[in-house]
C-alpha positions as CSV (number, residue, x, y, z in Angstrom):
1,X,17.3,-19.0,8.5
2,X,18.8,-21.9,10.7
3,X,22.6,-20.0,10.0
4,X,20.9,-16.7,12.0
5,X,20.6,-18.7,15.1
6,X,23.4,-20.7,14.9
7,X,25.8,-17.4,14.8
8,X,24.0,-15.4,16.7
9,X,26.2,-16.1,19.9
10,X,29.5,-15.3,18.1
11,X,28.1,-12.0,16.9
12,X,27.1,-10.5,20.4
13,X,30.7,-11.8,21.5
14,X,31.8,-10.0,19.3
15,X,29.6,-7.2,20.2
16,X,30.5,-6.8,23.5
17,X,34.3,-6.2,22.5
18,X,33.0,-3.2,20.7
19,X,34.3,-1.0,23.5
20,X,37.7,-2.4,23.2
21,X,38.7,-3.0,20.0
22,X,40.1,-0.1,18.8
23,X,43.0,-0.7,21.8
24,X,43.0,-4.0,20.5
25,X,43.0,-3.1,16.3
26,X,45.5,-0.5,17.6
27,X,48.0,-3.5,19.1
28,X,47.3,-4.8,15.4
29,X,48.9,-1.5,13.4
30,X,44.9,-1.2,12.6
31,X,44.5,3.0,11.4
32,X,41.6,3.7,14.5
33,X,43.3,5.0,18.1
34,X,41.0,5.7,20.8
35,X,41.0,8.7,19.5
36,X,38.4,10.2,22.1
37,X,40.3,9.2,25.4
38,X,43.2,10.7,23.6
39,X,41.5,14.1,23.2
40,X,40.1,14.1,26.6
41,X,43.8,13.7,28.0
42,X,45.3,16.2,26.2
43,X,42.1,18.8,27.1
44,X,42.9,18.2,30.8
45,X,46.3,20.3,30.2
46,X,48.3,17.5,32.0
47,X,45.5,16.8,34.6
48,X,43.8,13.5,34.8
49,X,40.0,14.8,34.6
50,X,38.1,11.5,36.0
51,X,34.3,13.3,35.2
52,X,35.5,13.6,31.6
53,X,37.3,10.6,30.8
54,X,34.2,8.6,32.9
55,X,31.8,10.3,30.7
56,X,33.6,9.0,27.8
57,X,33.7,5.7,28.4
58,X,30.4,5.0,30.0
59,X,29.1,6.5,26.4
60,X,31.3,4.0,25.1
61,X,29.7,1.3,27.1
62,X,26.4,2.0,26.5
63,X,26.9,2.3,22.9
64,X,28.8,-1.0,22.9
65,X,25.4,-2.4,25.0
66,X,23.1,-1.0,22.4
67,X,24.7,-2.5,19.1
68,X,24.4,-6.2,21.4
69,X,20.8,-5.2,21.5
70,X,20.5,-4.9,17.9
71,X,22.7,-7.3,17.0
72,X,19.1,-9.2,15.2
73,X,19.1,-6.6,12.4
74,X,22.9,-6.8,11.7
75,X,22.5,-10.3,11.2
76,X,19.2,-9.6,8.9
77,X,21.2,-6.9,7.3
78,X,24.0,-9.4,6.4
79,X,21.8,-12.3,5.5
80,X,20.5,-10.0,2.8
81,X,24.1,-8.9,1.3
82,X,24.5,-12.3,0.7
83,X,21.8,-13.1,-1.1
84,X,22.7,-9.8,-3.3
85,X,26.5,-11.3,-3.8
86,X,24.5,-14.9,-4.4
87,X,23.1,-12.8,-7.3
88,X,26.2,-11.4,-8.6
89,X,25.6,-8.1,-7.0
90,X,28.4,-5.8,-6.2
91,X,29.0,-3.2,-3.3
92,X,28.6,0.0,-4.0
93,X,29.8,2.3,-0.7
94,X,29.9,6.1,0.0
95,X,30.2,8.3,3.1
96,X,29.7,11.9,4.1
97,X,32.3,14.1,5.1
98,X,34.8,11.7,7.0
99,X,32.8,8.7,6.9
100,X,34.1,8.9,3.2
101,X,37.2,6.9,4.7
102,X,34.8,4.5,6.1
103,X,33.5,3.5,2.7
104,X,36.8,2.6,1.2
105,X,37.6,0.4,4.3
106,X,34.1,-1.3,3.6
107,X,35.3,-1.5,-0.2
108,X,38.9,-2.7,0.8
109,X,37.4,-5.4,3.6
110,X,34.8,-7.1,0.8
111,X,37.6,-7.2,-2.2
112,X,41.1,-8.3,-0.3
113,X,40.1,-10.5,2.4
114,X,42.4,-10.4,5.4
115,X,41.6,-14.3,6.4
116,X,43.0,-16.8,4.2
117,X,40.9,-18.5,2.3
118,X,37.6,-16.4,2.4
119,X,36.4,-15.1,-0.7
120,X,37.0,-12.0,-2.6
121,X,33.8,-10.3,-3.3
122,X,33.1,-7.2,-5.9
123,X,32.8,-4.0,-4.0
124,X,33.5,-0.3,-4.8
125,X,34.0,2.4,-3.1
126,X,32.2,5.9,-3.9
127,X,33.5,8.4,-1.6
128,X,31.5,10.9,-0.8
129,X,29.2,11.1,-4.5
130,X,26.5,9.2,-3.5
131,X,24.8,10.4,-6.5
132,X,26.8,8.1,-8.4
133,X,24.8,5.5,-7.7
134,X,21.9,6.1,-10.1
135,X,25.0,6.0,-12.7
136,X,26.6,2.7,-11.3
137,X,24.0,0.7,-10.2
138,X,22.2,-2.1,-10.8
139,X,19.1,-4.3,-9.4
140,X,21.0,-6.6,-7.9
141,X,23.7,-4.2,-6.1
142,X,23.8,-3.1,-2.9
143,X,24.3,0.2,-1.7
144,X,25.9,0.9,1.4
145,X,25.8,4.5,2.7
146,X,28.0,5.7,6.3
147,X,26.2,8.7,7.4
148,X,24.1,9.0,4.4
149,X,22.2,12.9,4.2
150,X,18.5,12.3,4.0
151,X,17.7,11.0,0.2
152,X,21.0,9.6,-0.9
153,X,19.7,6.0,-0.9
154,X,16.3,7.1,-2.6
155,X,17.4,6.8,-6.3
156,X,19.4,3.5,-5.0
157,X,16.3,2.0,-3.9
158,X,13.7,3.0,-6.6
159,X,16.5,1.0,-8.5
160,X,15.8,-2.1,-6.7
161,X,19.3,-1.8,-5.4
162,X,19.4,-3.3,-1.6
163,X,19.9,-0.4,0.5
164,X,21.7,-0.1,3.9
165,X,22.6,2.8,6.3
166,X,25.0,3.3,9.0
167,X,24.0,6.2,11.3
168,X,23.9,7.9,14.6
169,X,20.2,8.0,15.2
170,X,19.3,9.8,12.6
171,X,16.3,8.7,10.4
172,X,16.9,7.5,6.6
173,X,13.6,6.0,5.6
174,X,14.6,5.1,2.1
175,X,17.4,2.3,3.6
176,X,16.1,-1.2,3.7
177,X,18.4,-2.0,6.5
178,X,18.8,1.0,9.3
179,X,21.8,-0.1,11.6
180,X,22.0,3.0,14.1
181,X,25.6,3.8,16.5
182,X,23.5,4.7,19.4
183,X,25.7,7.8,20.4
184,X,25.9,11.0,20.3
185,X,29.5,11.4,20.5
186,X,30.6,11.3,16.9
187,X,34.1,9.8,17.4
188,X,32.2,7.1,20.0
189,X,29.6,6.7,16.6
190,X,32.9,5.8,14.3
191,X,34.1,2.9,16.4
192,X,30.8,1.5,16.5
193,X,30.4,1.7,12.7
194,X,34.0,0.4,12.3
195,X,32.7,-2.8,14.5
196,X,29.0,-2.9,12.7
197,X,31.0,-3.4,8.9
198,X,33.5,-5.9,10.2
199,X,30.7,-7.8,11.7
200,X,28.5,-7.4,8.6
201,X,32.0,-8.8,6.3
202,X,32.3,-11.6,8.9
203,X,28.6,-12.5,8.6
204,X,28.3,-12.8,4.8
205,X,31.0,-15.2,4.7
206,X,29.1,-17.4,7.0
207,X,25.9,-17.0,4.8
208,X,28.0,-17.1,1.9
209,X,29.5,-21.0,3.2
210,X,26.4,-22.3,5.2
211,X,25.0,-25.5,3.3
212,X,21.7,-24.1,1.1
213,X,18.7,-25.8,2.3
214,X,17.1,-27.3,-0.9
């Protein structure tokens, strides 16, 4: 548990960019815009509406506060995936609706890598058939859901499959690890995902090349 500490600064770095980095990722030919600022210009019909684009990004501030705050169980969250990988445990991710794209960028992050040098690990994506995973799965799997509708993770964890969920605050009692986008604004919810699965690929890698304490 040592490598939870020691990282636990760089992760709430990390976390307090969440407001930013789609400008940043943007910069970077990344797919994500600040879509919402974007929407909120174009609403004001060539008007610069302060109230609205305030509103906006004080929900983005508070939702990039709130992910800081739990920054404890994305770090238990990861600590577990790599135990899973440690056991030749894949990835298995789906979304609903939209958050469909999501799960292939989860997939796509864990197989190719973008740093040289880290390792690719086994990950698939679902789409949006969550259902699959009583047909896919195994014990030592882990099934990510973005969004997940109440019960998609049950016949995942009756598997023994590790279970995780991204929401917005909604409940999803049958996921081992709840990591919540404290907003109500569903595009604001989206960048915080987008910055709660990079952090969780960053983090396994550190598990993954910590020295094991015999």
């Amino acid at each position: 548990m040592d490598a939870l500490v020691v990282y636990e600064s760089r992760v709430r770095l990390l976390g307090n960019l969440a407001g930013t980095l789609p400008n940043s990722w943007r910069r970077k030919r990344h797919r994500l815009r600040p879509v919402a600022v974007e929407w909120a210009v174009s609403c004001s019909a060539g008007r610069r509406d302060v109230g609205v684009l305030d509103g906006i990004r004080a929900d983005r501030d508070a939702a990039g506060t709130a992910l800081v705050e739990d920054v404890g169980a994305v770090i238990e969250a990861a600590a577990a995936m790599s135990r899973r990988f440690g056991r030749a445990g894949r990835l298995l991710a789906f979304g609903r609706a939209e958050a469909a794209a999501d799960a292939a960028h989860v997939a796509v992050e864990f197989t190719h890598p973008v740093i040289v040098g880290k390792r690719a690990l086994p990950a698939h994506c679902l789409g949006a058939e969550p259902s699959l995973l009583s047909i896919l799965g195994r014990p030592q799997d882990i099934a990510v859901g973005i969004r997940p509708d109440s019960g998609d993770l049950a016949a995942a964890r009756e598997h023994g499959m590790l279970t995780i969920a991204l929401t917005a605050n909604e409940a999803c009692a049958e996921a081992d690890h709840v990591l919540s986008a404290r907003s109500a604004d569903p595009l604001v919810a989206r960048e915080i995902h987008v910055t709660m699965y990079h952090l969780l690929w960053e983090l396994v890698h550190v598990f993954q090349e910590a020295p094991r304490v015999p």
